[in-house]
Backbone as numpy.savetxt, mean C-alpha at the origin, in Angstrom:
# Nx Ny Nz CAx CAy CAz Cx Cy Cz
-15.77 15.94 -6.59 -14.32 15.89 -6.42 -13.85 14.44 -6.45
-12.49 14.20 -7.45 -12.22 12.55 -7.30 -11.39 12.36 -6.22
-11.40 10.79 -6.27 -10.81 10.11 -4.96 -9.41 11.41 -4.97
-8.08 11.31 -5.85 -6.85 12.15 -5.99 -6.97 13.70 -5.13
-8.50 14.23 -5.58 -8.11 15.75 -5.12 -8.46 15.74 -3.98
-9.44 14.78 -3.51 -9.38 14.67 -2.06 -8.40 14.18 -1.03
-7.62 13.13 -1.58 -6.27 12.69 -0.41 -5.29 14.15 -1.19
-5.34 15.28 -1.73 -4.50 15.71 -1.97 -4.79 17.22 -0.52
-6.00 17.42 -1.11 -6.26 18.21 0.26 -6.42 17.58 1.46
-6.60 16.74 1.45 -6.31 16.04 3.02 -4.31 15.71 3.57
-3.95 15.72 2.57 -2.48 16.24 2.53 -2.08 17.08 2.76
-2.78 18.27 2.31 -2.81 19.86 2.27 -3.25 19.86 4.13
-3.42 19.31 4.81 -4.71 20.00 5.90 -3.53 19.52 7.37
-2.62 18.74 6.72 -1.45 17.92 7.87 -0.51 17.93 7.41
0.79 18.87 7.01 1.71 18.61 6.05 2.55 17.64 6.35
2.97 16.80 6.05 4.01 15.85 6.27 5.58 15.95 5.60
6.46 15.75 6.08 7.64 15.30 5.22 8.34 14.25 5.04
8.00 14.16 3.43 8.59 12.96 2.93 9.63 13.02 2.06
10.29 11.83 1.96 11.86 11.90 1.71 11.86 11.70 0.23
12.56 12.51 -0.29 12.09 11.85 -2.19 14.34 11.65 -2.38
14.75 10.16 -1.88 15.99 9.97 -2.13 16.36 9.75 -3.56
15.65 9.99 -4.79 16.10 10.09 -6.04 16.06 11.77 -6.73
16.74 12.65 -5.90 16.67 13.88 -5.57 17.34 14.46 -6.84
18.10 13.80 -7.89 18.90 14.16 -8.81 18.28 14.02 -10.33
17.06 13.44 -10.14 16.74 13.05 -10.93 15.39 13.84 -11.36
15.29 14.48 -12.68 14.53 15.53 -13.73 13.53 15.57 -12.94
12.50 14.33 -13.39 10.77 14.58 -13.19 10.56 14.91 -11.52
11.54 13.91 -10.57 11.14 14.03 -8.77 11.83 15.55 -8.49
13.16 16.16 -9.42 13.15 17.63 -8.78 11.66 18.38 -9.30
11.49 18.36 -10.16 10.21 19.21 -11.28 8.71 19.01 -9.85
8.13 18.21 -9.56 7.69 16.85 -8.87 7.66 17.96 -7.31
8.88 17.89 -6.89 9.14 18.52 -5.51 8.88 19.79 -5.75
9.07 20.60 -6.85 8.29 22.29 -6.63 6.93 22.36 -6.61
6.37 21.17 -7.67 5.35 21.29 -7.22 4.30 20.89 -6.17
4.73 19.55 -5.24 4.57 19.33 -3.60 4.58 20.95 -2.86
5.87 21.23 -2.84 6.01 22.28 -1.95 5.28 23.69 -2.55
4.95 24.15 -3.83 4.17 25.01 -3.97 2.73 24.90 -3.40
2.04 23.61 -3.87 0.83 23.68 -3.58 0.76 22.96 -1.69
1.50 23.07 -1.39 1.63 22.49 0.41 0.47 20.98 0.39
1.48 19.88 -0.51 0.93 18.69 -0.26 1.98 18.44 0.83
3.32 18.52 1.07 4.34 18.09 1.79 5.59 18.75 1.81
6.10 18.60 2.82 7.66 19.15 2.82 8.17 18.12 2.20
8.89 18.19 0.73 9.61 17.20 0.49 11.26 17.30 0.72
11.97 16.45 0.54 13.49 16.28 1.22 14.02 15.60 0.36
14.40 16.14 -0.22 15.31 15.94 -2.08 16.74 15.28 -1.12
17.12 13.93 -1.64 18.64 13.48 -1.10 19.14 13.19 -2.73
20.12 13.81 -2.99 21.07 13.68 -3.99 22.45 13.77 -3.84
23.13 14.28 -4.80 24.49 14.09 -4.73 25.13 14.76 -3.94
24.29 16.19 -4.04 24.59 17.54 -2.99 23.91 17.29 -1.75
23.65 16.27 -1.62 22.80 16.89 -0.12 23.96 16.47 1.00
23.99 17.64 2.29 24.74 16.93 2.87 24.17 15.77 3.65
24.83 15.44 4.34 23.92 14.50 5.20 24.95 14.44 6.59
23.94 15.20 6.80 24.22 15.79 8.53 24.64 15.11 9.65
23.68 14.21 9.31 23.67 12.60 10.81 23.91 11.74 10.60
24.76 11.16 9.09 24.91 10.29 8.96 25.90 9.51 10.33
26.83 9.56 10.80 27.71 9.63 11.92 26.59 8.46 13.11
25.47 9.85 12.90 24.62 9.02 14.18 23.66 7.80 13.65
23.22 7.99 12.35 22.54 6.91 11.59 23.33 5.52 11.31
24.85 5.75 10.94 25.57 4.54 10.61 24.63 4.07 11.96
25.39 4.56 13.48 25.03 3.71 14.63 23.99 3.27 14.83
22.97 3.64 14.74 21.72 3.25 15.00 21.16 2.13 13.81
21.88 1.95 12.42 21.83 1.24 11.48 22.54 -0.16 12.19
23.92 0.21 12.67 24.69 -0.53 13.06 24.07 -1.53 14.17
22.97 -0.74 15.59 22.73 -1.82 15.86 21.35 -2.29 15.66
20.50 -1.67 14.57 19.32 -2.42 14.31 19.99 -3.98 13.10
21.18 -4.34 12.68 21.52 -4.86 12.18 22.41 -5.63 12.42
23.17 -5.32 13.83 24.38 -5.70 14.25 24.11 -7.45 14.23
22.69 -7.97 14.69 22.83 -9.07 14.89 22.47 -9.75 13.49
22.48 -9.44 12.76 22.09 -10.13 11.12 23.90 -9.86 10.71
24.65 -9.48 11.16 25.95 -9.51 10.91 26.75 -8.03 10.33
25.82 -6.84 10.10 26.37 -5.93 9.80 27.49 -5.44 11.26
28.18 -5.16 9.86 29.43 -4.24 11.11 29.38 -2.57 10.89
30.46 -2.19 11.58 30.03 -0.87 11.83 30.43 -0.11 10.64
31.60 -1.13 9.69 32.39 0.01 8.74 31.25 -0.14 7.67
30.21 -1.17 7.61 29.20 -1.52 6.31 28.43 -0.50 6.89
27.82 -0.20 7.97 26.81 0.68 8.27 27.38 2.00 7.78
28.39 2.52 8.13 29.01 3.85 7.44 28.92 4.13 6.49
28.89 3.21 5.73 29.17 2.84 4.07 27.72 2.58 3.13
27.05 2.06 4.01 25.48 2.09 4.02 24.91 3.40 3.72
25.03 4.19 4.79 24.27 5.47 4.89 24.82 6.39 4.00
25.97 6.23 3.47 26.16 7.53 2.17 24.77 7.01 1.14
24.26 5.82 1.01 23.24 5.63 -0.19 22.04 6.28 0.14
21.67 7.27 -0.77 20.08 7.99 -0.16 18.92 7.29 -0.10
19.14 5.76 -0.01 18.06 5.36 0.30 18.15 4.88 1.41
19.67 4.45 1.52 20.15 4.22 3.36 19.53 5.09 3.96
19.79 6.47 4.02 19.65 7.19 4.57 18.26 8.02 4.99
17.82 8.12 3.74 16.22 8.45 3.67 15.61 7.51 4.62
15.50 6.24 4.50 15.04 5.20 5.51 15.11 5.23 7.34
16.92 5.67 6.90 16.97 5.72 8.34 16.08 7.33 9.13
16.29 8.53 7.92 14.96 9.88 7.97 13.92 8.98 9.18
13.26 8.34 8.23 11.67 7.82 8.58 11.78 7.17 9.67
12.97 6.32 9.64 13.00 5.74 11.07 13.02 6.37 12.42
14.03 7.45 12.34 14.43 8.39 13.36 13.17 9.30 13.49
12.69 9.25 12.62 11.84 10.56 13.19 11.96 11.99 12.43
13.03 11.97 11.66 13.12 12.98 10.66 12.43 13.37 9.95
11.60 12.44 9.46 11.16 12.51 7.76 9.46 11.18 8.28
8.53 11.75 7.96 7.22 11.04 7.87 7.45 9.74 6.92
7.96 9.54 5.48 7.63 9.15 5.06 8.61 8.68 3.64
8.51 8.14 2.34 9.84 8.07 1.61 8.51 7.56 0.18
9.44 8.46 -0.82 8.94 8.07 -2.10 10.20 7.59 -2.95
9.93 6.61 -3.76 10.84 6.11 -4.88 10.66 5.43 -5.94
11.25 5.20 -6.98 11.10 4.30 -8.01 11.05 4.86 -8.90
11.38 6.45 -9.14 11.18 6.64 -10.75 12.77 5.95 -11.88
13.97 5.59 -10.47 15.01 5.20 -11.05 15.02 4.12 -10.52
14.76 3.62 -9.08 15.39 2.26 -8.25 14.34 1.43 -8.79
14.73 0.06 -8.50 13.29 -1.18 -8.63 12.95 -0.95 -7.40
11.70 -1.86 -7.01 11.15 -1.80 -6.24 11.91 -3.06 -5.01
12.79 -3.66 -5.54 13.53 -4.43 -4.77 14.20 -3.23 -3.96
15.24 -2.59 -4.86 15.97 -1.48 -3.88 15.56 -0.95 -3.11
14.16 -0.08 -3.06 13.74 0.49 -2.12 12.79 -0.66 -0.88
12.51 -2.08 -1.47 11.50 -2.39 -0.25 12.78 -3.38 0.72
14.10 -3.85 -0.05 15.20 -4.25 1.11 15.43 -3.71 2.36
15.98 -2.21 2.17 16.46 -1.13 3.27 14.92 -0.90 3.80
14.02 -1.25 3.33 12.41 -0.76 4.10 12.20 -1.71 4.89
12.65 -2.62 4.52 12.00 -3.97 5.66 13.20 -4.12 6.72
14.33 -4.11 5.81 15.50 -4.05 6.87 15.43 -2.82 8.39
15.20 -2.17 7.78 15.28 -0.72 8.61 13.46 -0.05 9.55
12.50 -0.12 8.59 11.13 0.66 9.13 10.59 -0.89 9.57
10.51 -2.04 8.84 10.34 -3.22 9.25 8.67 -2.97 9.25
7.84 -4.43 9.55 6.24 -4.23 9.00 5.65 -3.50 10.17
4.32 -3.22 10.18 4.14 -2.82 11.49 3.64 -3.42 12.87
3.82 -3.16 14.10 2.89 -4.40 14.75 1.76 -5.14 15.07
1.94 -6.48 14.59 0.79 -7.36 14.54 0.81 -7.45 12.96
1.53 -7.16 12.28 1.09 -7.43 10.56 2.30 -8.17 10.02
2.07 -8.83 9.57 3.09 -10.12 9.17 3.63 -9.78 7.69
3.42 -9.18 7.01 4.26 -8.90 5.61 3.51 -7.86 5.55
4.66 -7.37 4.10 3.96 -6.08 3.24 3.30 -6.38 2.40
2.30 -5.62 1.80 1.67 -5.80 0.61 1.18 -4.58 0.02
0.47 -4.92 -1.01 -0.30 -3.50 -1.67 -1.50 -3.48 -2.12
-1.98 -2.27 -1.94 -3.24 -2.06 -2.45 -3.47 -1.34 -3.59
-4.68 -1.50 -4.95 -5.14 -0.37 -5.69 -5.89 0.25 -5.25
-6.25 1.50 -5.35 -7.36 1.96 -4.79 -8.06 2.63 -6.39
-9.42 1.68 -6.76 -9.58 1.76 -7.85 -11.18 2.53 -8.27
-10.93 3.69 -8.91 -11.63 4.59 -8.65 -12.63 4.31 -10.09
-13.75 3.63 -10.23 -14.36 3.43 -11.42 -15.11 4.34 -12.17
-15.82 4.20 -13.21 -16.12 5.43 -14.07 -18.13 4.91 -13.61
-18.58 4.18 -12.90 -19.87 3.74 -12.47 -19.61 3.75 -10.85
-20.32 4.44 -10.57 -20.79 4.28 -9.18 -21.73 3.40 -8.23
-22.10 2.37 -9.12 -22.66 1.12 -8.79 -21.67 0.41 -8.08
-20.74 0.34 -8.38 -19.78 -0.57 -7.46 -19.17 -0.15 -6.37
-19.19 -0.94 -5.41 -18.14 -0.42 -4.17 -18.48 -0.01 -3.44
-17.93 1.51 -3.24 -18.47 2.36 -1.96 -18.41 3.78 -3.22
-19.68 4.05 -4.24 -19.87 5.03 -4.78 -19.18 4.88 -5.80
-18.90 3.45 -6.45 -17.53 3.30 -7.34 -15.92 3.35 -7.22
-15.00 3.83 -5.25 -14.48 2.93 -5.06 -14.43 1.65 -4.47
-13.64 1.10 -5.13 -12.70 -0.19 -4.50 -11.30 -0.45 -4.61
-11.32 -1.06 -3.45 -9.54 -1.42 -3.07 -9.81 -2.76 -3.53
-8.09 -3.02 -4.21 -7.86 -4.64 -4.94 -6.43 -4.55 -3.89
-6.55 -6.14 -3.82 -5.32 -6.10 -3.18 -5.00 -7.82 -3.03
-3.97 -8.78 -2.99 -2.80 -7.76 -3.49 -2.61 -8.00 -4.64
-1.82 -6.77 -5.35 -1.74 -6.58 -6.81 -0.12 -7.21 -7.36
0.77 -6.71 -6.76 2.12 -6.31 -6.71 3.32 -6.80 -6.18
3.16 -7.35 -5.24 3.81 -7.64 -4.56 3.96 -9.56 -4.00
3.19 -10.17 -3.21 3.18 -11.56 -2.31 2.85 -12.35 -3.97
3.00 -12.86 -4.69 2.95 -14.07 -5.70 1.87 -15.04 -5.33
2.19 -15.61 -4.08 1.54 -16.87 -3.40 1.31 -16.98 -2.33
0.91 -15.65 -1.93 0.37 -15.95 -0.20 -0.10 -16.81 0.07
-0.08 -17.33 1.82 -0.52 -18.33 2.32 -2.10 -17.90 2.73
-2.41 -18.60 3.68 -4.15 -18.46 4.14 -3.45 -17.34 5.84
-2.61 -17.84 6.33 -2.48 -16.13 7.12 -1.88 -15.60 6.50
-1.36 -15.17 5.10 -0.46 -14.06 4.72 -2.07 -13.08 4.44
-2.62 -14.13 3.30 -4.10 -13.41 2.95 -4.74 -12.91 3.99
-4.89 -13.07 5.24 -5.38 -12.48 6.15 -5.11 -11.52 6.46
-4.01 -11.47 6.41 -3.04 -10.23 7.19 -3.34 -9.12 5.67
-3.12 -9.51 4.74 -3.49 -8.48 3.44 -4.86 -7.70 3.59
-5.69 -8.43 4.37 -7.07 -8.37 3.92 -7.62 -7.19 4.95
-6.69 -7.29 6.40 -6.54 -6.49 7.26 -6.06 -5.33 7.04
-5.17 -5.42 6.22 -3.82 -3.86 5.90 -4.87 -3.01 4.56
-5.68 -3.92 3.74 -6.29 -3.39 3.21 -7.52 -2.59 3.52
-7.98 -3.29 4.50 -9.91 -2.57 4.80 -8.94 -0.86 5.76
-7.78 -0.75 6.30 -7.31 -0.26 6.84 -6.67 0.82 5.76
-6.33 0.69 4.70 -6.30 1.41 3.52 -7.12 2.05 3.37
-8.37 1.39 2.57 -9.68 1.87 2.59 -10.19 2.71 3.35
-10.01 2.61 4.83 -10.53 3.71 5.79 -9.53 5.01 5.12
-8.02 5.25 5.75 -7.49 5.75 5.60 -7.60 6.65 4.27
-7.20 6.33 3.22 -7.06 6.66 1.93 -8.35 7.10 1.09
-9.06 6.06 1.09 -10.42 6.26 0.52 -11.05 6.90 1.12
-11.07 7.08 2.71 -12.51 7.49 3.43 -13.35 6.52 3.31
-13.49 5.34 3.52 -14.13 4.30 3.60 -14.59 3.71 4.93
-15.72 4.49 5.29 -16.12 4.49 6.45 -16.52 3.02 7.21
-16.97 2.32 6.64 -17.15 0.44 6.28 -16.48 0.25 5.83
-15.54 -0.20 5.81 -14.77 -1.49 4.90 -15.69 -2.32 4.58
-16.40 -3.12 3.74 -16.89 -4.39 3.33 -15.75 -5.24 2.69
-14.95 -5.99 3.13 -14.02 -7.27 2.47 -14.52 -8.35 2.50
-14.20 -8.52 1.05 -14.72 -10.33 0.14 -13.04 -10.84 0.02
-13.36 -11.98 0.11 -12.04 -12.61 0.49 -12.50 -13.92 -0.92
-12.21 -13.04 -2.44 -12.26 -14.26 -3.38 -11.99 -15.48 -4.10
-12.39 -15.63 -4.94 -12.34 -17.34 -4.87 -12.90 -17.56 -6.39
-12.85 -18.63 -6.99 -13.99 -19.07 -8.29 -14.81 -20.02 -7.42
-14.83 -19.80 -6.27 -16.65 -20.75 -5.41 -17.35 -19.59 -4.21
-18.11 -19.90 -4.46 -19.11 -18.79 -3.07 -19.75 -20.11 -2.03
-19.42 -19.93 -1.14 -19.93 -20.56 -0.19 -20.21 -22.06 -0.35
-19.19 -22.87 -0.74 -18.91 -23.97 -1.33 -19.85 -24.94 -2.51
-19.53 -23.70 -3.38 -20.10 -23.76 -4.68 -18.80 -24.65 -5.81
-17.22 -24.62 -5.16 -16.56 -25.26 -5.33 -15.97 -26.29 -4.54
-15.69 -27.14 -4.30 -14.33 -27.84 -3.35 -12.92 -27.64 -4.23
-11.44 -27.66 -3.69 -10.40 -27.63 -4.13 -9.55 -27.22 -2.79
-8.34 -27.41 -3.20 -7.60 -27.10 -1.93 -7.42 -25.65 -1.89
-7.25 -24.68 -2.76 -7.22 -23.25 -3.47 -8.03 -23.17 -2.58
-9.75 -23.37 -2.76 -10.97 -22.47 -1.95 -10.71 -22.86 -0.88
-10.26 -24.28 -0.55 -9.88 -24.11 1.28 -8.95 -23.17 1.47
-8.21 -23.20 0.97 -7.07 -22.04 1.60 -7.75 -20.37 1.89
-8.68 -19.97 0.97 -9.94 -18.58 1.29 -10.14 -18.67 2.18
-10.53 -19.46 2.20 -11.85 -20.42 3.84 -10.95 -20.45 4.83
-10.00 -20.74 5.06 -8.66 -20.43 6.32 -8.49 -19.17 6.42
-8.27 -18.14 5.50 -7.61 -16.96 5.50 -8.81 -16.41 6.01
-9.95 -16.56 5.59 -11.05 -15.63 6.13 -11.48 -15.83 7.11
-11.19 -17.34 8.43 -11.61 -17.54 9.11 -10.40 -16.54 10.35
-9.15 -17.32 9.84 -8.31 -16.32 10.25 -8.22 -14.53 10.31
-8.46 -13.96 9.22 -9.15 -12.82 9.52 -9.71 -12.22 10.58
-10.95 -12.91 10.19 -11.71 -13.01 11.56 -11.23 -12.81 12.79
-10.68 -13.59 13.36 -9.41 -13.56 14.22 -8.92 -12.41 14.69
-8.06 -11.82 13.55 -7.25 -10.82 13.96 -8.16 -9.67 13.89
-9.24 -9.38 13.07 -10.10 -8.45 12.87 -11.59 -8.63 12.95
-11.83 -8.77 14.37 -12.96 -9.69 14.73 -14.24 -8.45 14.29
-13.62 -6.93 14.80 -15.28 -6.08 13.54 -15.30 -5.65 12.71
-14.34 -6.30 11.78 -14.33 -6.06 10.78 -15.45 -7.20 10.03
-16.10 -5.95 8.95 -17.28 -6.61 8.27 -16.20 -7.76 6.56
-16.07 -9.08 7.17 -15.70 -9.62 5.84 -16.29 -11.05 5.84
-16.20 -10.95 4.88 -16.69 -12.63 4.69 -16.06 -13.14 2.98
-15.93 -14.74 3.27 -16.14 -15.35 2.03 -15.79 -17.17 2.42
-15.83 -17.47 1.25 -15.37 -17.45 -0.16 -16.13 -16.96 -0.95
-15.80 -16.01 -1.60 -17.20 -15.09 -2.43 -16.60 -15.33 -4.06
-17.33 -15.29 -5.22 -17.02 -14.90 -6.66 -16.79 -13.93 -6.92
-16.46 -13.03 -7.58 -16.32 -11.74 -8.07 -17.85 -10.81 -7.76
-18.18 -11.92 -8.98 -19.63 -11.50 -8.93 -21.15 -11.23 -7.68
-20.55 -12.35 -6.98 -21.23 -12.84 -5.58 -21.40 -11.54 -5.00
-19.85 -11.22 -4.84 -18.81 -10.40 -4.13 -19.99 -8.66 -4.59
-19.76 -8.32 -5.68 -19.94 -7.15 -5.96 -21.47 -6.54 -6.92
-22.18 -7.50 -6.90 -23.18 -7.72 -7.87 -24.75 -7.78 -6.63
-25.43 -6.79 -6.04 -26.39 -7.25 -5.33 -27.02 -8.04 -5.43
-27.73 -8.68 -6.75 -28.34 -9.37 -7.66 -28.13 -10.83 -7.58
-26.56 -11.04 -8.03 -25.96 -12.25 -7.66 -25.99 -12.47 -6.42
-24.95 -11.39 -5.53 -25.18 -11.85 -3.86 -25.73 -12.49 -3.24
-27.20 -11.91 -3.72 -28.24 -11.99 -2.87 -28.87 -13.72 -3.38
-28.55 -13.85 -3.94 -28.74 -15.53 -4.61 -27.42 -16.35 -4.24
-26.29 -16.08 -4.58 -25.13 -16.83 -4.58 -25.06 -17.14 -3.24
-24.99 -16.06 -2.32 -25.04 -15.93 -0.65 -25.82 -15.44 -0.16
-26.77 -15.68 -0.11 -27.57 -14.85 1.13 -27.72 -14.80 2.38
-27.67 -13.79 2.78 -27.56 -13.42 4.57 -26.19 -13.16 4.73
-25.32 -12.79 3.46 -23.95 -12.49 4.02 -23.87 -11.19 4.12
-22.84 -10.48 5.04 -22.70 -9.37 5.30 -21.92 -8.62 3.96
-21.45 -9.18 3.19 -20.49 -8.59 2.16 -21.05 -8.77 0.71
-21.98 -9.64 0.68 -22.15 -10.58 -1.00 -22.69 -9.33 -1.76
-22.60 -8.40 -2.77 -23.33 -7.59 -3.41 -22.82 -6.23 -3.39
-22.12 -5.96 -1.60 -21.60 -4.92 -1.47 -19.96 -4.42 -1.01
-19.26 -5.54 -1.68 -18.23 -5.69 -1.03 -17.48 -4.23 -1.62
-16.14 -3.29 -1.06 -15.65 -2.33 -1.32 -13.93 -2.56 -0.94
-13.99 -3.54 -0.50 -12.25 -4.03 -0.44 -12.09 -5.64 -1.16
-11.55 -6.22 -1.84 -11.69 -7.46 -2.82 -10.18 -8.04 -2.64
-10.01 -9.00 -2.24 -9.20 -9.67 -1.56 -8.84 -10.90 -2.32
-7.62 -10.82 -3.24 -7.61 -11.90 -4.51 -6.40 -13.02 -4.13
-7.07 -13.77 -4.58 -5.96 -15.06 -3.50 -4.63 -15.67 -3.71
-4.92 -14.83 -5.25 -2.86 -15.06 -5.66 -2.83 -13.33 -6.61
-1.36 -13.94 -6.79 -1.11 -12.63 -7.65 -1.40 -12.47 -9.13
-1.01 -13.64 -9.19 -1.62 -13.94 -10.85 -2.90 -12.60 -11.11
-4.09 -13.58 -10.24 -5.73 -12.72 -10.26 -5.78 -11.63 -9.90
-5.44 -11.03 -9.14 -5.37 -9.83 -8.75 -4.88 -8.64 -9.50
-3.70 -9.01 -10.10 -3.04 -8.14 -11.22 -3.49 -7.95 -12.48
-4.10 -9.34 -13.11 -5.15 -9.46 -14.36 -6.25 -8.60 -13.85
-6.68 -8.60 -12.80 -8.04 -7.95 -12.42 -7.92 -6.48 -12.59
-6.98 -5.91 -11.52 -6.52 -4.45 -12.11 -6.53 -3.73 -13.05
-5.43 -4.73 -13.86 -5.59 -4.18 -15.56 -6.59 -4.50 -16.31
-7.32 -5.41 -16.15 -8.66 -5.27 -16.76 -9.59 -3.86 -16.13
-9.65 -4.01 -15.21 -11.13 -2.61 -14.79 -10.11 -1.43 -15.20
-8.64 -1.17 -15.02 -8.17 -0.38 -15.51 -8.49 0.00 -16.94
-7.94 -0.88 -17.85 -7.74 -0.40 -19.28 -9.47 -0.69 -19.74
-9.66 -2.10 -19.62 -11.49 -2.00 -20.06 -12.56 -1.52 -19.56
-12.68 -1.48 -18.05 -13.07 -0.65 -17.32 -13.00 0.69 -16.97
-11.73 1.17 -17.86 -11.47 3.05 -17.76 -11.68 3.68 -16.32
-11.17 2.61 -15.54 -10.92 2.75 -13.66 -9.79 3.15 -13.62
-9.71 4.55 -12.74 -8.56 5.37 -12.34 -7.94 4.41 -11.33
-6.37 4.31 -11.42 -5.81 3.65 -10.52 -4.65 4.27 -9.59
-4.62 3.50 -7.97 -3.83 4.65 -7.76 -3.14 3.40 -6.37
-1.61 2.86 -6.85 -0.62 2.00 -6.27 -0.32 2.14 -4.92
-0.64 1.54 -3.94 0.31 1.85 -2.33 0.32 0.30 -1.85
2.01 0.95 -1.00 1.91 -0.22 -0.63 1.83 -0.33 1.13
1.38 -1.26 1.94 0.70 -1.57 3.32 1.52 -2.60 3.96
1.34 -2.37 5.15 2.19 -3.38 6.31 3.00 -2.64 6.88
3.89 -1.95 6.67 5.48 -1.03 7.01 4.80 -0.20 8.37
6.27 -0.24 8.65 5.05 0.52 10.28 5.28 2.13 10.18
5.88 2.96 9.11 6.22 4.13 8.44 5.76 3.68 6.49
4.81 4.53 6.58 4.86 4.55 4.63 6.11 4.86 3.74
6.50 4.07 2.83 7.45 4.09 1.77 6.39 3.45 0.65
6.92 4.26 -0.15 5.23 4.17 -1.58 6.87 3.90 -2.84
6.18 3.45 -3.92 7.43 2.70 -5.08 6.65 3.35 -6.33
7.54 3.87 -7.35 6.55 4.73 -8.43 7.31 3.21 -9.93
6.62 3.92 -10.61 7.24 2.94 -12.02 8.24 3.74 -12.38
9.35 2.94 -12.88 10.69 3.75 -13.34 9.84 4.28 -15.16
8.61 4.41 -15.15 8.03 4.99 -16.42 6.84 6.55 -15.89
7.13 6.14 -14.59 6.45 7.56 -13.98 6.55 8.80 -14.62
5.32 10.00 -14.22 5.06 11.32 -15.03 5.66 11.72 -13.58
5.68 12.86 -13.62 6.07 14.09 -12.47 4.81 13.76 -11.86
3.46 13.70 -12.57 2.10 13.80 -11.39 1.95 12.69 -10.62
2.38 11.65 -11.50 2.75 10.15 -10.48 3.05 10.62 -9.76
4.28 11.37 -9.46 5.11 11.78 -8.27 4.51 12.06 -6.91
3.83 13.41 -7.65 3.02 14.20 -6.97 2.10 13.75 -6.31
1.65 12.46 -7.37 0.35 12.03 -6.47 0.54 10.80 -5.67
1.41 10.53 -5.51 2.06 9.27 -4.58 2.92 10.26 -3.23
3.45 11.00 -3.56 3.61 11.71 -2.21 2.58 12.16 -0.85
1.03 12.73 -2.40 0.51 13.07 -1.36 -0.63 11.60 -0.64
-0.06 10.82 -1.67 -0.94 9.32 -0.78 -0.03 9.12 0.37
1.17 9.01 0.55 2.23 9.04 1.25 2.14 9.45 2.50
1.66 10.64 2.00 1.90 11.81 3.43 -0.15 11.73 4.47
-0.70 11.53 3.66 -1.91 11.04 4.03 -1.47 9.68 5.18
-0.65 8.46 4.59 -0.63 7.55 5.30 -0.01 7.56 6.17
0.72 8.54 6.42 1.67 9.25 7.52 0.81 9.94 8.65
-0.33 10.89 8.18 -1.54 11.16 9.09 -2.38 10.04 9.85
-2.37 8.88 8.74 -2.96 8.06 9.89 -2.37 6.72 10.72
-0.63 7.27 10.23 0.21 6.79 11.47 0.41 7.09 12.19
0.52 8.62 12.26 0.84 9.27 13.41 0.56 8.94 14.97
């Protein structure tokens, strides 16, 4: 069974409800019969028709999670007719587990009102994202997965932003993957100062920092790719490290690398890929405005999974 049919029945086993606020739109209605036929989730279509019941009580509660950034009460009113206002405020209140979007919004639209409103979670300093990248060899990883991260999102993290990524990720990995170990490599082009540069110092901070915040968690670096995931190399490049050979979460130090990396094991590697994003203290997941209906489907039920292990 692949990584997909398993977070789909593990979806199936806790139903969650998540908010799909582009409710008007072809593929997410098509998308929502099939959630609710096969019981991945209660989904909650907000469109043109929907009423919206609480808005009244949401402006307020919008009104004063915002009041001091300068919103007033007539913008909060005015706020919550938008279904993504509103969907947000769902997840916040307690309504709604969870929120899918993007087959129409950017990913700006939906992660503003997300940070504004669900905000990161505590102790985690930004959002970010993970792949969870399911390869066609089982030599790598944990049985052939691995989590990349981040892909999508931070450009230029710092040495604690990377930390904090590296954390939200091995925490992915459990969650999502079933990744009973996390192993995180925190990479670099030097293994264990095989380079100097200010770049590999900045690894070397983030991983010490790590540490820190995730003191059992198994990570180490500055590792190579190769170091990182290659027993062979590891075991030469680093030896005696807890991660060098077997790493299963890969921790890339800008965005640039991380995103080239993706689409490489993706398209040349013929590695199933599958987008979320981490930090939010409620899941809100972002689809490509080029999404299929199964995108849909299958980002809800990652969704509603990450909702089980918020609970």
């Amino acid at each position: 069974m692949g990584l997909i049919e398993r977070i789909r029945d593990k979806a199936r086993s806790c139903k969650k409800r998540i908010v799909l606020p582009e409710g008007d739109e072809p593929r997410t209605v098509e998308a929502a019969k099939i959630i609710a036929n096969e019981g991945l989730a209660e989904p909650i279509l907000i469109g043109s028709g929907f009423v919206r019941s609480k808005a009244g009580e949401y402006a307020e509660a919008l009104f004063e999670l915002r009041k001091a950034k300068g919103l007033t009460p007539e913008k909060a009113a005015e706020l919550v007719t938008d279904p993504m206002y509103y969907g947000m405020m769902m997840v916040k209140s307690g309504d709604a587990d969870g929120l899918v979007s993007g087959a129409v919004h950017s990913t700006g639209d939906m992660l503003r009102p997300a940070l504004q409103i669900i905000k990161t979670r505590p102790g985690m300093k930004l959002v970010s994202s993970s792949f969870l990248m399911e390869c066609k060899s089982d030599a790598f990883g944990d049985n052939g997965l691995l989590v990349y991260a981040d892909c999508v999102v931070n450009p230029c993290p710092s040495a604690e932003e990377l930390a904090h990524i590296a954390v939200a990720a091995a925490d992915t990995a459990r969650t999502l993957c079933g990744i009973a170990e996390p192993r995180v490599a925190m990479l670099s082009f030097s293994t264990k100062g095989s380079a100097e540069h200010d770049l590999v110092k900045k690894v070397r901070e983030a991983t010490a920092i790590a540490h820190g915040l995730a003191p059992n968690l198994v990570l180490d670096g500055e590792l190579q790719f190769d170091a990182a995931t290659v027993p062979e190399v590891g075991a030469v490049k680093a030896k005696g490290s807890p991660v060098a050979g077997r790493a299963n979460v890969l921790i890339f130090p800008d965005l640039q690398a991380g995103n080239i990396c993706y689409k490489i094991t993706q398209r040349i590697g013929g590695a199933d890929c599958f987008a979320v994003l981490q930090g939010l203290a409620k899941p809100c997941n972002d689809l490509s405005r080029g999404c299929s209906v199964e995108d849909i489907v299958n980002t809800v039920a990652i969704t509603a999974v990450q909702a089980q292990g918020q609970a």
